[in-house]
N, C-alpha and C positions, 0 to 999 in steps of 0.2 A: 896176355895182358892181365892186369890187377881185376879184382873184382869192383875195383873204384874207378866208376868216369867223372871227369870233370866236365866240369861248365861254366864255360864266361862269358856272360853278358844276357843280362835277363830284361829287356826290353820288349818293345813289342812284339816280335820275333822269339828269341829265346826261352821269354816264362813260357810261351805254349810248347816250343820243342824241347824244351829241360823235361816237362810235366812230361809229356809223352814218351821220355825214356823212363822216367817212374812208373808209368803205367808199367810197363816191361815187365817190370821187377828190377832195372837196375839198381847199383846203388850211386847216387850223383852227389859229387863235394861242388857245393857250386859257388861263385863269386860276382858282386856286381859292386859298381861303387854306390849305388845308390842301397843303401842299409835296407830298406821297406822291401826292395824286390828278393832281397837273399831269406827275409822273413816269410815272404810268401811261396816260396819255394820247399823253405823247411815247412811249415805245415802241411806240404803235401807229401812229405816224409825226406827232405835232401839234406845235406848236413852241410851248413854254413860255412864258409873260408872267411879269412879278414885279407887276402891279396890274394894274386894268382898265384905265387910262391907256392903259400901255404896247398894252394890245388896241385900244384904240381908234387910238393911233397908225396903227397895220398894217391898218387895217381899216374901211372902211366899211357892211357889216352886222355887227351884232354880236348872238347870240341869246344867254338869258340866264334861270336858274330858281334861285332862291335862298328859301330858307325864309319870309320877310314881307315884307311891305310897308316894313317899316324898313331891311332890307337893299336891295329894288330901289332905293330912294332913296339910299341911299348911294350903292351899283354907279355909278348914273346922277351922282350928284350928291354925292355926298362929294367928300373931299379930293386921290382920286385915281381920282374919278370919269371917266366916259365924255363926261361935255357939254364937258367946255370942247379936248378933242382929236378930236371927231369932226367931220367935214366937215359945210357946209350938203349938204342934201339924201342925208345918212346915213339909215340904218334901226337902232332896236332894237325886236329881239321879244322882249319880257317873258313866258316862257313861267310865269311865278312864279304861285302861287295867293293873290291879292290883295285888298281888299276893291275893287270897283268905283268908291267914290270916291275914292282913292288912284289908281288907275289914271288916272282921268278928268284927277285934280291934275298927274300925270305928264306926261301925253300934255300937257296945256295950256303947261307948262313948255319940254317938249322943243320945240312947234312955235315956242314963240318963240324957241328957239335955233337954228331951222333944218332941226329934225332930226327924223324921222318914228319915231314910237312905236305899238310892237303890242303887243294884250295877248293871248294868246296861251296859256292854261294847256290843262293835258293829262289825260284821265283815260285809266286801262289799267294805272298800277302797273308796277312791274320787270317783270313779265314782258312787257309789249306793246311798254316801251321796249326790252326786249332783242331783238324781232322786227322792230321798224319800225313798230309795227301801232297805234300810239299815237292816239285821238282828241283832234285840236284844235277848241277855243271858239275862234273869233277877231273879235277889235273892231279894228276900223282903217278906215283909206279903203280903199274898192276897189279905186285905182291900185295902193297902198302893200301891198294883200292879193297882186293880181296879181304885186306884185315879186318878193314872198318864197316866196309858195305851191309852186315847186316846191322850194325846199327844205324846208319844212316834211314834203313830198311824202316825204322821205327819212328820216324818222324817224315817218310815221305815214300811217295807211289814210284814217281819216274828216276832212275838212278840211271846217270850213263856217266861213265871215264870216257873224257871227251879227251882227252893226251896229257901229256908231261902237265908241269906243276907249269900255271901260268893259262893253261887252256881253259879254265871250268872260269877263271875273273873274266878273260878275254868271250866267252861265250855269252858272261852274264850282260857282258858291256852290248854283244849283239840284240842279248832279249832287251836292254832298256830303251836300245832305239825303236824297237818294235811295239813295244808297250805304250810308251808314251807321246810316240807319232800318231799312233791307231789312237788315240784319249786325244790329242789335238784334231785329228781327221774330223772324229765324230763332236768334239765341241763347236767346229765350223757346221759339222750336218745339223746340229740343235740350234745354231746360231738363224740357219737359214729356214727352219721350219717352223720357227716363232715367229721368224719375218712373215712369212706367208699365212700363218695363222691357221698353221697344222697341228693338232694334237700329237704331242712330240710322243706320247705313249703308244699313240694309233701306228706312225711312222714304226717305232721300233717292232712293234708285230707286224707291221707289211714286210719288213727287209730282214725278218728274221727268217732263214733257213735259206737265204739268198748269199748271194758271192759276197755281199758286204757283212754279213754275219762273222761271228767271231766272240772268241770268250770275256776279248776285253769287251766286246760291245755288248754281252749279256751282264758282265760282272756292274761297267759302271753308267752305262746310259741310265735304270732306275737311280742311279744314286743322284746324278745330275735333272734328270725329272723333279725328285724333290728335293733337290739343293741339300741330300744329305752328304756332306763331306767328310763324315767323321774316317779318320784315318787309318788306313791298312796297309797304306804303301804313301807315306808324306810326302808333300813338297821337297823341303830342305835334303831327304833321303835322296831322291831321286833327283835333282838338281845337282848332288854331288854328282851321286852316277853320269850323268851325263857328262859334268865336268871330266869324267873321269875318259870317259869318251872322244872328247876333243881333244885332250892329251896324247892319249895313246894314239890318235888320228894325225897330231902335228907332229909324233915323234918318229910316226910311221911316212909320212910325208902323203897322206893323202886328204883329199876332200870329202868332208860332210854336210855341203851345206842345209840341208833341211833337218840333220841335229844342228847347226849351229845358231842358227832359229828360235829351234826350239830350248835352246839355254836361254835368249834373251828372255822369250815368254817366262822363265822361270825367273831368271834377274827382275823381271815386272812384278812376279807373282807376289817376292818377298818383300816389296815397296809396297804393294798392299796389304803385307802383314796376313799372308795368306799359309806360309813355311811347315805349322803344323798342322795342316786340312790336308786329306788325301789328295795324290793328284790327279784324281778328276774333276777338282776345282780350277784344273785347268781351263774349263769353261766360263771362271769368270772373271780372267780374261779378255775372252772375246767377248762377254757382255762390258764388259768396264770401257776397251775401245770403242765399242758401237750401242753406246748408252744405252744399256739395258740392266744396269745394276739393279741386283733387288734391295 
C-alpha cells in the first residue's frame, strides 16, 4: 500500500481518529464537506482533498465514517466518488454504522471493481476516539483484515474480524441495542430514586461493583446526575442506528419489541428537540412523561 492514507469524514468521530493516525507518523489526504474540519486537520499536519476522488487519486487505502448508508454510497459511488480512481487491489474501510445489507450491496460492488471493502464500525464514543482506545466489529477477508489491522491498531484497543463483509455493521446493530436499552434501563432506575428521594449519586455507588454495574452505567449515570448532555454518541446518531435495527429485524422476519420502543422514545426525543444532546438524555424523557422536567 502507498505511503498515503486517506480519510473521510471528520466529524465527531473521525477529527479524533484521522489525529491519531497522524500521531503514527502517517501521512493522511483527508476530506470532509464541511471546509473548517479539513482545516483543522491540516494543522495537525494532513493534507487537504476538495472531494473523495481527489483522496482516492493519492491513495490506495482509504478509511472512512459518515452518518448512513446513503452517504457511504455516495463516498464510494457518487459522482465524485472513490470507485472509479482507486487502483485494482485498493482497500476501503467503511468505519460507518450501516445496515448490514447495504454493507454486503457495497462490498459486492467494490469486488467487482477490483477493490477490497471493510466494514469496519466503532463503539467507545468521543472519548475512546480521543484515547485510541476504540472498539472495532470487522467483516472482511482475513487477507484484507490482516492488511489493514495495524492501522486500525492506531486508533483502537479491541480489534476482532467478526466474518465476511456485512458482520462487523450487523454486530454494531447488536452493540446499539445493548447500549441504549442499558441508557433506558437506567433512566427508569434515576427516574424511580428521585421518586423516593434518593441521592441518585449515593445510589450509583451502592450498585457499583454489583450485577447491575456496567460501563454504560459508569460512562453515563454522572452525566445524567448533572444533566450534562453534551454529546459523544447523539440522539439523531443512534436513533438512526436503531432504525437501522428494525429494518434489518423486519427483513429478517423477527421480533424486537423492546428496540421497537425504544425508537418511539427516540421519535419523542426529536419533538423535544433533544437530536443533538447525547443519548443519555434519554432520561428526559422519562422526566418529560412523569413531569419532572428541569
Amino acid at each position: 500500500m502507498s505511503k498515503n492514507i486517506g480519510f473521510i469524514g471528520l466529524g465527531i468521530m473521525g477529527k479524533h481518529m484521522s489525529s491519531n493516525l497522524i500521531k503514527k507518523g502517517y501521512n493522511l489526504i483527508v476530506y470532509d464537506k464541511v471546509e473548517e474540519a479539513i482545516k483543522n486537520l491540516e494543522k495537525l499536519g494532513a493534507k487537504g482533498a476538495k472531494s473523495s476522488k481527489e483522496v482516492a487519486k493519492e491513495c490506495d487505502l482509504v478509511f472512512m465514517i459518515v452518518p448512513d448508508s446513503s452517504h457511504s454510497i455516495d463516498v464510494i459511488f457518487g459522482k465524485d466518488g472513490l470507485i472509479d480512481e482507486l487502483k485494482k487491489g485498493s482497500a476501503i474501510v467503511d468505519m460507518s454504522s450501516i445496515s448490514p445489507f447495504y454493507s454486503k450491496e457495497i462490498g459486492k460492488k467494490c469486488e467487482d471493481a477490483g477493490v477490497n471493502y471493510v466494514d469496519a464500525p466503532v463503539s467507545g464514543g468521543e472519548p475512546k476516539a480521543i484515547t485510541g482506545e476504540l472498539s472495532f466489529m470487522v467483516g472482511a477477508k482475513e487477507s484484507v483484515f490482516n492488511d489493514v489491522k495495524e492501522y486500525l491498531e492506531c486508533m483502537g484497543k479491541n480489534i476482532t474480524l467478526v466474518g465476511d463483509i456485512g458482520s462487523g455493521t450487523g454486530t454494531k446493530l447488536a452493540n446499539q441495542i445493548i447500549v441504549n436499552l442499558n441508557i433506558a434501563a437506567l433512566s427508569e432506575a434515576m427516574i424511580i430514586t428521585k421518586s423516593l428521594n434518593i441521592d441518585p449519586s449515593k445510589m450509583l455507588k451502592a450498585i457499583t461493583g454489583g450485577l447491575a454495574d456496567s460501563s454504560v452505567l459508569q460512562a453515563k449515570a454522572p452525566m445524567m446526575i448533572e444533566h450534562n448532555f453534551k454529546p459523544g454518541g447523539r440522539i439523531d446518531i443512534n436513533k438512526k442506528d436503531i432504525k437501522n435495527v428494525l429494518e434489518t429485524s423486519h427483513n429478517l422476519n423477527i421480533s424486537l419489541p423492546l428496540t421497537s420502543l425504544l425508537y418511539e422514545i427516540f421519535q419523542s426525543l426529536s419533538k423535544l428537540n433533544k437530536e443533538k444532546e447525547d443519548h443519555s438524555a434519554i432520561l428526559n424523557f422519562y422526566e418529560h412523561i412523569n413531569n419532572m422536567d428541569k
